[in-house]
MOPAC internal coordinates of N, CA, C and O (Angstrom, degrees):
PM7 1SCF
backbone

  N    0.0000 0     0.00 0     0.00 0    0    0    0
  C    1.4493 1     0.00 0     0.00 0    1    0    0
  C    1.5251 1   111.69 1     0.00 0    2    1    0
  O    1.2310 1   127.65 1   124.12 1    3    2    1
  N    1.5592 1   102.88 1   -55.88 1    3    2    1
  C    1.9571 1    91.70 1   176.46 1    5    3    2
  C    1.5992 1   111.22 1   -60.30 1    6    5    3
  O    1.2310 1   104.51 1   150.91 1    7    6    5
  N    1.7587 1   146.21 1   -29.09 1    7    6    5
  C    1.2728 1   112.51 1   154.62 1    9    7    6
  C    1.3557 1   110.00 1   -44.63 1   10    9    7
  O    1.2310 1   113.26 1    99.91 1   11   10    9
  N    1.0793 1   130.34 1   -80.09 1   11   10    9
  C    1.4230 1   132.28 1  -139.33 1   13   11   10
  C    1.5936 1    99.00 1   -45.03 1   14   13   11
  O    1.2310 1   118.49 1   121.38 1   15   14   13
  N    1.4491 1   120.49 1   -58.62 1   15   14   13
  C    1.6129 1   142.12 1   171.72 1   17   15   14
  C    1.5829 1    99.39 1   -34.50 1   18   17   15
  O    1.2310 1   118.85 1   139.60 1   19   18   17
  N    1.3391 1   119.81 1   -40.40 1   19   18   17
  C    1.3451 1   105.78 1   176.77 1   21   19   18
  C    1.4943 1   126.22 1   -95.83 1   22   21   19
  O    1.2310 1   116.83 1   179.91 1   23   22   21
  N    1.1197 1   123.63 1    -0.09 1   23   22   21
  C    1.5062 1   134.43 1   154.54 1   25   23   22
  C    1.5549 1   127.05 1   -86.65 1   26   25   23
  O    1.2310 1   127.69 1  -177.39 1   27   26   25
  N    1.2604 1   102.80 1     2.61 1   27   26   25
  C    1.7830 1   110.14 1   159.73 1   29   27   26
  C    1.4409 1   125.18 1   -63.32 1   30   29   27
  O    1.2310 1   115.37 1   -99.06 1   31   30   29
  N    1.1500 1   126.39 1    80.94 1   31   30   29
  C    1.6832 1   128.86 1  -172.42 1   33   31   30
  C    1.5880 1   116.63 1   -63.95 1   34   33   31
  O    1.2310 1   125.41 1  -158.36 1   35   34   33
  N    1.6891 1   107.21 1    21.64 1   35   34   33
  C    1.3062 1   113.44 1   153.34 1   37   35   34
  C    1.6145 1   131.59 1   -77.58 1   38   37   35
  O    1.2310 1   118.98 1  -148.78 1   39   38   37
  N    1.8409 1   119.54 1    31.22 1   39   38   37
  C    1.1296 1   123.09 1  -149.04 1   41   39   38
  C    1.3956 1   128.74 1    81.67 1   42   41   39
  O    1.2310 1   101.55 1     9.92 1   43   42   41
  N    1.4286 1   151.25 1  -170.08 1   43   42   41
  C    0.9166 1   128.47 1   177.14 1   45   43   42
  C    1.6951 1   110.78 1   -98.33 1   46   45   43
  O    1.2310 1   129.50 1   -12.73 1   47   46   45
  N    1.9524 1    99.29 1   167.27 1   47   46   45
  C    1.4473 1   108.60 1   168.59 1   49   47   46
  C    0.9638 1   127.78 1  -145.85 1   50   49   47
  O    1.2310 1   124.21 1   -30.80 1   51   50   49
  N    1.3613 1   109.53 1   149.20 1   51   50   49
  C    1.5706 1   110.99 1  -168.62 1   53   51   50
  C    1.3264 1   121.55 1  -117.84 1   54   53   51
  O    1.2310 1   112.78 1   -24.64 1   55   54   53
  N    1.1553 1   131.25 1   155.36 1   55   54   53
  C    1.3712 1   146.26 1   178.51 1   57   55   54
  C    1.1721 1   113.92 1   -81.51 1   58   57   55
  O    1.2310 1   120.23 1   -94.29 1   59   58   57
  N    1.7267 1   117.17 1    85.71 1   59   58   57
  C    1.6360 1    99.11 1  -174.31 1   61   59   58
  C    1.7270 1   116.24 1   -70.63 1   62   61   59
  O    1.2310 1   129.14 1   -42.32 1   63   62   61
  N    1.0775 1    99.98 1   137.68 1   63   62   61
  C    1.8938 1   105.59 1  -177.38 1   65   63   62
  C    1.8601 1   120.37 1  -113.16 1   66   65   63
  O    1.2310 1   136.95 1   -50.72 1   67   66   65
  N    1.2365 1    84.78 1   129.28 1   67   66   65
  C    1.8233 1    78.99 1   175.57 1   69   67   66
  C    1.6578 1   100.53 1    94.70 1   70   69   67
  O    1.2310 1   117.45 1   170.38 1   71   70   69
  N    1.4513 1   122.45 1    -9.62 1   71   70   69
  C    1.1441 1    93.81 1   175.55 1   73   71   70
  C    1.1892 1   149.73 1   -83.85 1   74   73   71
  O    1.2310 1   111.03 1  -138.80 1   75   74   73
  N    1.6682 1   134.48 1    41.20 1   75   74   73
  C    0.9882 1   157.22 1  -136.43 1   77   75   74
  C    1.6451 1   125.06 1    11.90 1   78   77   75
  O    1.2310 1   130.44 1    22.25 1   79   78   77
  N    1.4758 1    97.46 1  -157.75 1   79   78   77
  C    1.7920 1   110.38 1   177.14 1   81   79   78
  C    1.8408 1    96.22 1   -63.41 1   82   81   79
  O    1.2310 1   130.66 1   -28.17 1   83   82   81
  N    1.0844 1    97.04 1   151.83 1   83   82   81
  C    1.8149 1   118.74 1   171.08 1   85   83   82
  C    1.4582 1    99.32 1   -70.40 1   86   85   83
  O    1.2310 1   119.84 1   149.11 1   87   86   85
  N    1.5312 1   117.91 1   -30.89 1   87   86   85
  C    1.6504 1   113.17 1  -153.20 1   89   87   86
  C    1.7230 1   115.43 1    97.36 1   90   89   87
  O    1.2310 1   114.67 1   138.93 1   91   90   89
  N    0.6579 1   127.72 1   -41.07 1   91   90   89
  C    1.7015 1   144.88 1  -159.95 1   93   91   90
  C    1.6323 1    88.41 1   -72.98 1   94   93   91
  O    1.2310 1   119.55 1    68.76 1   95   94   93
  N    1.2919 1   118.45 1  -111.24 1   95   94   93
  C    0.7711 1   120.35 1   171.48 1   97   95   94
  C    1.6236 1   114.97 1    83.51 1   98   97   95
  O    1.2310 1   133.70 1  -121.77 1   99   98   97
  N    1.8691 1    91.13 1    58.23 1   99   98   97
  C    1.5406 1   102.73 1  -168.59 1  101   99   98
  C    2.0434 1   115.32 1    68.74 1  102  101   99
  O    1.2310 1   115.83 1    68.36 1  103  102  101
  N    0.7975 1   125.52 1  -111.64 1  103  102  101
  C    1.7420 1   116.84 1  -159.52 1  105  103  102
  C    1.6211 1    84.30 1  -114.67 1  106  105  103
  O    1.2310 1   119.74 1   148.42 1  107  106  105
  N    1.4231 1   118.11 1   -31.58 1  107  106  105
  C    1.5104 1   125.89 1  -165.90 1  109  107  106
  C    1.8102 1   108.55 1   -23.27 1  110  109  107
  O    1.2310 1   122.61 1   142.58 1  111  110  109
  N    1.5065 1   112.60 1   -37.42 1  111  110  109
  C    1.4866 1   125.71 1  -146.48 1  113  111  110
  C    0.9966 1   102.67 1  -100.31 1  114  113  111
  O    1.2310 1   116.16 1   141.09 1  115  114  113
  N    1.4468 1   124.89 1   -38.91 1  115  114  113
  C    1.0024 1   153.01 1   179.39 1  117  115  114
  C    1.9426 1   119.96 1   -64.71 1  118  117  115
  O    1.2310 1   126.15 1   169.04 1  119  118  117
  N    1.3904 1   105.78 1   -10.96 1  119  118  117
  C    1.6424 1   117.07 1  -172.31 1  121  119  118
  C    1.7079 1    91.14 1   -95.14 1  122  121  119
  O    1.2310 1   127.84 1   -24.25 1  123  122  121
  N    1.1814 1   102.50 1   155.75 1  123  122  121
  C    1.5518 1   116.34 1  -163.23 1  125  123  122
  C    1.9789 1    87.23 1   -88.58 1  126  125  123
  O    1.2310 1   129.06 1   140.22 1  127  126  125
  N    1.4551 1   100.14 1   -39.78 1  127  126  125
  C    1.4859 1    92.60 1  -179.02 1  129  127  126
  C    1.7325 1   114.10 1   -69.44 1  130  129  127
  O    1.2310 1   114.85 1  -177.36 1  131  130  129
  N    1.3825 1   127.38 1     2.64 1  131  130  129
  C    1.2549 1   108.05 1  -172.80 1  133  131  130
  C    1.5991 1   107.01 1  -124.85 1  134  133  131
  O    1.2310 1   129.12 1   167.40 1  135  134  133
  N    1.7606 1   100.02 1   -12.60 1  135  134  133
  C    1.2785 1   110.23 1  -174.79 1  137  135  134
  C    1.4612 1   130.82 1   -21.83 1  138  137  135
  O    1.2310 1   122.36 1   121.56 1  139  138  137
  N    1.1598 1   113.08 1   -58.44 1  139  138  137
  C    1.6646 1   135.98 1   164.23 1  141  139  138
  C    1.1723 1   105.86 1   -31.41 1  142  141  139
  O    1.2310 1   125.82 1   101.05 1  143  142  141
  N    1.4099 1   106.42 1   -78.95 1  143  142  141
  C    1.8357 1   107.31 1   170.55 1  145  143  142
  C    1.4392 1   118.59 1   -20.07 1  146  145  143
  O    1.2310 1   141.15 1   118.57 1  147  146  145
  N    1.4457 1    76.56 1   -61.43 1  147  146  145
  C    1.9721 1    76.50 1  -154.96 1  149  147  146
  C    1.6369 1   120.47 1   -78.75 1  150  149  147
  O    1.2310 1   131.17 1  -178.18 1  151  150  149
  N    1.6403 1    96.05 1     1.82 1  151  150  149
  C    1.6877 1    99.81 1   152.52 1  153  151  150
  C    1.6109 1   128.91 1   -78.61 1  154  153  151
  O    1.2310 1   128.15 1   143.01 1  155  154  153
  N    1.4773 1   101.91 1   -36.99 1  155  154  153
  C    1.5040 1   109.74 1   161.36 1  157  155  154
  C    1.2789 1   119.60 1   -67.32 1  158  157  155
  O    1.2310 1   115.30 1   156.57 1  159  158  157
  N    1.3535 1   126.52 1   -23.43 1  159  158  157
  C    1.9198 1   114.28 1   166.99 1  161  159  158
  C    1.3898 1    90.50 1   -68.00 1  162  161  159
  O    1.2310 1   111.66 1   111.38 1  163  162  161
  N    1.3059 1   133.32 1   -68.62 1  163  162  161
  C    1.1377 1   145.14 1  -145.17 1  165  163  162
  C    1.7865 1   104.00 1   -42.11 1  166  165  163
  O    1.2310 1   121.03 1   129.39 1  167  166  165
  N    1.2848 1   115.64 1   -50.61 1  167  166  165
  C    1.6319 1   135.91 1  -154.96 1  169  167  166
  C    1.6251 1    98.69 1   -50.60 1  170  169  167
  O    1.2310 1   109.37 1   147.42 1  171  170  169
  N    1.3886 1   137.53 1   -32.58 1  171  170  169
  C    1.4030 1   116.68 1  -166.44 1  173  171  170
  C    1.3417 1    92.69 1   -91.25 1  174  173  171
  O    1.2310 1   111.45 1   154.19 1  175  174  173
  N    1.2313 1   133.72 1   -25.81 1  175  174  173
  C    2.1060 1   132.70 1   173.80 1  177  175  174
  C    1.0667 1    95.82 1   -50.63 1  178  177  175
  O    1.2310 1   128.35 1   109.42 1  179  178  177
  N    1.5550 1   101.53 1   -70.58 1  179  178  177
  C    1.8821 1   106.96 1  -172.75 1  181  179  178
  C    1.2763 1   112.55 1   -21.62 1  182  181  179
  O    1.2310 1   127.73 1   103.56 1  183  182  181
  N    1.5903 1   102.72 1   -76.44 1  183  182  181
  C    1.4528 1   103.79 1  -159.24 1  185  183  182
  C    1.4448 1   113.38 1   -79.49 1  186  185  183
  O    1.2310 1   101.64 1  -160.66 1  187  186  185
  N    1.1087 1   151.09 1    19.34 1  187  186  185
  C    1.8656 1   161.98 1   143.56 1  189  187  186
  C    1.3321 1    80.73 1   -70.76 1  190  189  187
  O    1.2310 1   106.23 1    81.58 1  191  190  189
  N    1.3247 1   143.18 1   -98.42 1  191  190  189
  C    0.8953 1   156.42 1  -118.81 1  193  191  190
  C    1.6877 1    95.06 1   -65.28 1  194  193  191
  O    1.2310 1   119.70 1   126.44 1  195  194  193
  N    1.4332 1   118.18 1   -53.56 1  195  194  193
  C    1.5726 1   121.17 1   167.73 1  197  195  194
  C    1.5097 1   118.90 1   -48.44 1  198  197  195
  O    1.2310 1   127.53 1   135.23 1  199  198  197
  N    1.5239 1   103.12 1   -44.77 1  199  198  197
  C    1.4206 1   103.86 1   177.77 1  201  199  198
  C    1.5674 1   117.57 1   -64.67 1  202  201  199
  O    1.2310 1   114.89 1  -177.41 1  203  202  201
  N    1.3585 1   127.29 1     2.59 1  203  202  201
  C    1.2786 1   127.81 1   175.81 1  205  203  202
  C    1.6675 1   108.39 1   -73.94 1  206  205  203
  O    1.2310 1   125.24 1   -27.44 1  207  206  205
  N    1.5506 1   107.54 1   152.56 1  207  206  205
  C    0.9697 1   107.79 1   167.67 1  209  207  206
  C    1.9713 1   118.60 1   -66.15 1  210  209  207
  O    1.2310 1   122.13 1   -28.78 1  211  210  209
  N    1.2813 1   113.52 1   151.22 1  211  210  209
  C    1.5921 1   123.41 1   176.82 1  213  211  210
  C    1.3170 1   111.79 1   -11.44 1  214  213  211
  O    1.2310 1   126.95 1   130.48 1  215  214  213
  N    1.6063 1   104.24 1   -49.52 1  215  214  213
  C    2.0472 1   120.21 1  -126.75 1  217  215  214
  C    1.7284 1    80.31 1  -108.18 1  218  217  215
  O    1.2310 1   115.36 1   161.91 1  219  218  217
  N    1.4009 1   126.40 1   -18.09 1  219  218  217
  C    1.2464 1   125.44 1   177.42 1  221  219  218
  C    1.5912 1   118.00 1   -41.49 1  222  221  219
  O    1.2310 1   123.81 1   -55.71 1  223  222  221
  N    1.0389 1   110.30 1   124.29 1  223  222  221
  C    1.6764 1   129.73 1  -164.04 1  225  223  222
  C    1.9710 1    88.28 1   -97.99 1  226  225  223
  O    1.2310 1   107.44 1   -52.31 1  227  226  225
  N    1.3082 1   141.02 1   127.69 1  227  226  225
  C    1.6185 1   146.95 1   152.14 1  229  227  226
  C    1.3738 1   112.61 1   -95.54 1  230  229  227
  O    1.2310 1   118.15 1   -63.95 1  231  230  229
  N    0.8334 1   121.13 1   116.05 1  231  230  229
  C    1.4883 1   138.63 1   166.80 1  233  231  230
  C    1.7922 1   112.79 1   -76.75 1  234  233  231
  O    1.2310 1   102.82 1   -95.08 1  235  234  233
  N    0.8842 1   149.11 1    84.92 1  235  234  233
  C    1.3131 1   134.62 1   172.92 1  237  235  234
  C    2.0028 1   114.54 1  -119.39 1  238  237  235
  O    1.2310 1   125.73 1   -50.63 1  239  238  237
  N    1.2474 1   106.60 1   129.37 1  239  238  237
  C    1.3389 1   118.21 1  -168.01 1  241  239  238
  C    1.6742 1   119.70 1   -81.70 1  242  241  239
  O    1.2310 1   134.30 1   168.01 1  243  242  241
  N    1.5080 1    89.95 1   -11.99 1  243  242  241
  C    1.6395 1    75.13 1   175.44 1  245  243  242
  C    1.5822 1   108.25 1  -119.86 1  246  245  243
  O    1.2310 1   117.72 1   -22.38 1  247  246  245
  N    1.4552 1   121.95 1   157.62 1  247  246  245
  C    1.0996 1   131.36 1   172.18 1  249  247  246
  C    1.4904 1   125.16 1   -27.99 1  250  249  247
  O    1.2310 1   132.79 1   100.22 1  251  250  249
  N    1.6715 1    92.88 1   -79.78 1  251  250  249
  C    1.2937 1    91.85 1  -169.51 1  253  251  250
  C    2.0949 1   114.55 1   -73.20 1  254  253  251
  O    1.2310 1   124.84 1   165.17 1  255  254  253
  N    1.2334 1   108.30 1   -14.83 1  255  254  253
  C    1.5893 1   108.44 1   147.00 1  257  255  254
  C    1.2430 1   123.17 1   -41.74 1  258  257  255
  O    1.2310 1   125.46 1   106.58 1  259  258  257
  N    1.1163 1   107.12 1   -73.42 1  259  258  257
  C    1.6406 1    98.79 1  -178.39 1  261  259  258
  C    2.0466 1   100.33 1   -60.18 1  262  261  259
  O    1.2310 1   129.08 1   146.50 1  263  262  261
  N    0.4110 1   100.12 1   -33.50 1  263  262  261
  C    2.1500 1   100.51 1  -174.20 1  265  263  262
  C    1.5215 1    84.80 1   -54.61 1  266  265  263
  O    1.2310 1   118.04 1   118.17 1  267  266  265
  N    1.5037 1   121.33 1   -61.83 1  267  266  265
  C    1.8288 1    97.78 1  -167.28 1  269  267  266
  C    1.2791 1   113.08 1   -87.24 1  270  269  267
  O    1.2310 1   110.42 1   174.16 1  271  270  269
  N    1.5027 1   135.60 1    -5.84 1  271  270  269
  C    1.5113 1   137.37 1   174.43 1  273  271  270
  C    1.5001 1    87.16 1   -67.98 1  274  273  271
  O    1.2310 1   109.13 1   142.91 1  275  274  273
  N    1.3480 1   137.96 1   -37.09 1  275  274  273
  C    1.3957 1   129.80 1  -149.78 1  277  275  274
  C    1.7749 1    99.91 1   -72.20 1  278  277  275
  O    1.2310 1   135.68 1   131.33 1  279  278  277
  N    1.4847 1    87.26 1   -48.67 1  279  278  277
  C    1.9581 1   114.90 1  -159.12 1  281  279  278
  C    1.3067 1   103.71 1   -65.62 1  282  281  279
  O    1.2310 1   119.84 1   130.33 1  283  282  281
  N    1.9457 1   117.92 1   -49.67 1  283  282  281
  C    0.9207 1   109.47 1   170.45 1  285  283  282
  C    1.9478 1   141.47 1   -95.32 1  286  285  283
  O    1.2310 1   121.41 1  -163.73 1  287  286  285
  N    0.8820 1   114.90 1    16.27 1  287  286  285
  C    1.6389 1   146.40 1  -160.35 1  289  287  286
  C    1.4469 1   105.23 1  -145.13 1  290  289  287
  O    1.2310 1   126.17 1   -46.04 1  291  290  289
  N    1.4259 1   105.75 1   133.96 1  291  290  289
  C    1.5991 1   118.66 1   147.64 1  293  291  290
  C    1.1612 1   116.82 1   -48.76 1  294  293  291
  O    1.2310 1   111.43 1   169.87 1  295  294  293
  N    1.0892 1   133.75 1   -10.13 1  295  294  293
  C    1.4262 1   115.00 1   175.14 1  297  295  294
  C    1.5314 1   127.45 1  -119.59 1  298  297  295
  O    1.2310 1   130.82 1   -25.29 1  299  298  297
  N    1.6604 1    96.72 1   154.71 1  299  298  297
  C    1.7507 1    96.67 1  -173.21 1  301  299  298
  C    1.6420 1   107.19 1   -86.60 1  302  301  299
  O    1.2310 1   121.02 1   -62.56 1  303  302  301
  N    1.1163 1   115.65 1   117.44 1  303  302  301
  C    1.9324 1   111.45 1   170.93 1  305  303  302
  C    1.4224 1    87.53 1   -58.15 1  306  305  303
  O    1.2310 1   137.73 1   -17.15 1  307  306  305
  N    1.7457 1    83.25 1   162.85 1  307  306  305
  C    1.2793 1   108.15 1   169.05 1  309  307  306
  C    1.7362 1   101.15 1  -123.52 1  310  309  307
  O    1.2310 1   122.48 1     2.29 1  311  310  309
  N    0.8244 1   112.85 1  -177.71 1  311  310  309
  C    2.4474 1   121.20 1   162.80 1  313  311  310
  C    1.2692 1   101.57 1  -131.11 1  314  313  311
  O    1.2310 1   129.09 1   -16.92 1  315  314  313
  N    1.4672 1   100.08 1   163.08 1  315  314  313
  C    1.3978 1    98.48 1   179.23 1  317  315  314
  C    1.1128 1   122.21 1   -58.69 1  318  317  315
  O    1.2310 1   110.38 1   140.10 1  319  318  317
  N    1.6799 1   135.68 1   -39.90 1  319  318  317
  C    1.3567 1   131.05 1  -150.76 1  321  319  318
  C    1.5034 1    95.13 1   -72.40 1  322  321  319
  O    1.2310 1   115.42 1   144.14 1  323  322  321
  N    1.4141 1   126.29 1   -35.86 1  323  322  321
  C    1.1607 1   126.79 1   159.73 1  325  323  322
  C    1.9438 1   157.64 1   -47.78 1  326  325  323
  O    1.2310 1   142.09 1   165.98 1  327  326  325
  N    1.6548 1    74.72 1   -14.02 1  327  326  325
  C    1.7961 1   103.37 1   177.57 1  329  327  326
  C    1.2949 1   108.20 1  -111.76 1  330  329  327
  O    1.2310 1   123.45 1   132.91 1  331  330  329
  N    1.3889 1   110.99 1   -47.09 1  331  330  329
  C    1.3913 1    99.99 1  -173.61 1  333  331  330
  C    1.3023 1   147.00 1   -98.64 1  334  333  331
  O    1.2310 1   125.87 1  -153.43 1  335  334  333
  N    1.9172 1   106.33 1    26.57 1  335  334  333
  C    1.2080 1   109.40 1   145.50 1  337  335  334
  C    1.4421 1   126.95 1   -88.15 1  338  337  335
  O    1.2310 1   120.90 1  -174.16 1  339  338  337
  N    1.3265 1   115.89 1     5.84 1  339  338  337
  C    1.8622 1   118.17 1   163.79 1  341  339  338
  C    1.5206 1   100.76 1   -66.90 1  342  341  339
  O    1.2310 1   119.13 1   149.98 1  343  342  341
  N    1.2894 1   119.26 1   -30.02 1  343  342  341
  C    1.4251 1   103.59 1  -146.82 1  345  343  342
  C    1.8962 1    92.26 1  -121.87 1  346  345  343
  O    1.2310 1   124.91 1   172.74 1  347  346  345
  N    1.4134 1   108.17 1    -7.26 1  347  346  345
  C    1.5283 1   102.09 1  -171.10 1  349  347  346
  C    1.7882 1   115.55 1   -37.62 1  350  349  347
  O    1.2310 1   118.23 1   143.23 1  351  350  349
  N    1.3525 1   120.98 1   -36.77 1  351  350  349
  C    1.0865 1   112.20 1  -164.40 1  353  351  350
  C    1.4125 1   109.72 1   -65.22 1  354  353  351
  O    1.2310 1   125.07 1   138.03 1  355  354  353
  N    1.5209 1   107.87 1   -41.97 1  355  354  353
  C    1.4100 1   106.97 1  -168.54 1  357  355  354
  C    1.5034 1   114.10 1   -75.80 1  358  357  355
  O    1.2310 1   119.32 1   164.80 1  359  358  357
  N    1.4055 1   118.90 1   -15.20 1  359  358  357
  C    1.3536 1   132.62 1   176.85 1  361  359  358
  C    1.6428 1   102.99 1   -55.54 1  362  361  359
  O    1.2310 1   116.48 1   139.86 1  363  362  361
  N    1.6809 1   124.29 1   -40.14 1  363  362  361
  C    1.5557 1   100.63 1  -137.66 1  365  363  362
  C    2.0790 1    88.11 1   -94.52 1  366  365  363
  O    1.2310 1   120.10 1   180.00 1  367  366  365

């Protein structure tokens, strides 16, 4: 993924690393009894994810990832199958 991430001629991209569980983690996040939790896994994504600049594009592959990047963050993820036909040409 970081080649591919680095042949996007939308500026550069990076592979964020280390940034743990989303929290979610399928319905897990989603239970009123675990809720709490799964804002405290969530908090070191969150805040990387805040520290991005505006124009910052997120890639996240799993479902319910993108469901709490959405809920908790201004921003909408995207997945790959979803990004990289803007950019396929310049990719090959």
């Amino acid at each position: 993924m970081a080649r591919l991430a680095g042949r996007l001629p939308a500026g550069k991209a990076n592979l964020a690393r280390q940034t743990g569980c989303c929290g979610m983690a399928g319905a897990f996040g989603a239970l009123d009894s675990k809720y709490e939790l799964s804002l405290k896994v969530a908090a070191p994504l969150v805040q990387k994810i805040e520290a991005q600049p505006n124009d910052t594009i997120v890639v996240a592959s799993g479902t319910s990832c993108r469901h709490q990047i959405e809920t908790l963050t201004p921003v909408t993820p995207s997945t790959w199958p979803e990004l990289l036909p803007m950019y396929w040409s310049s990719c090959l």
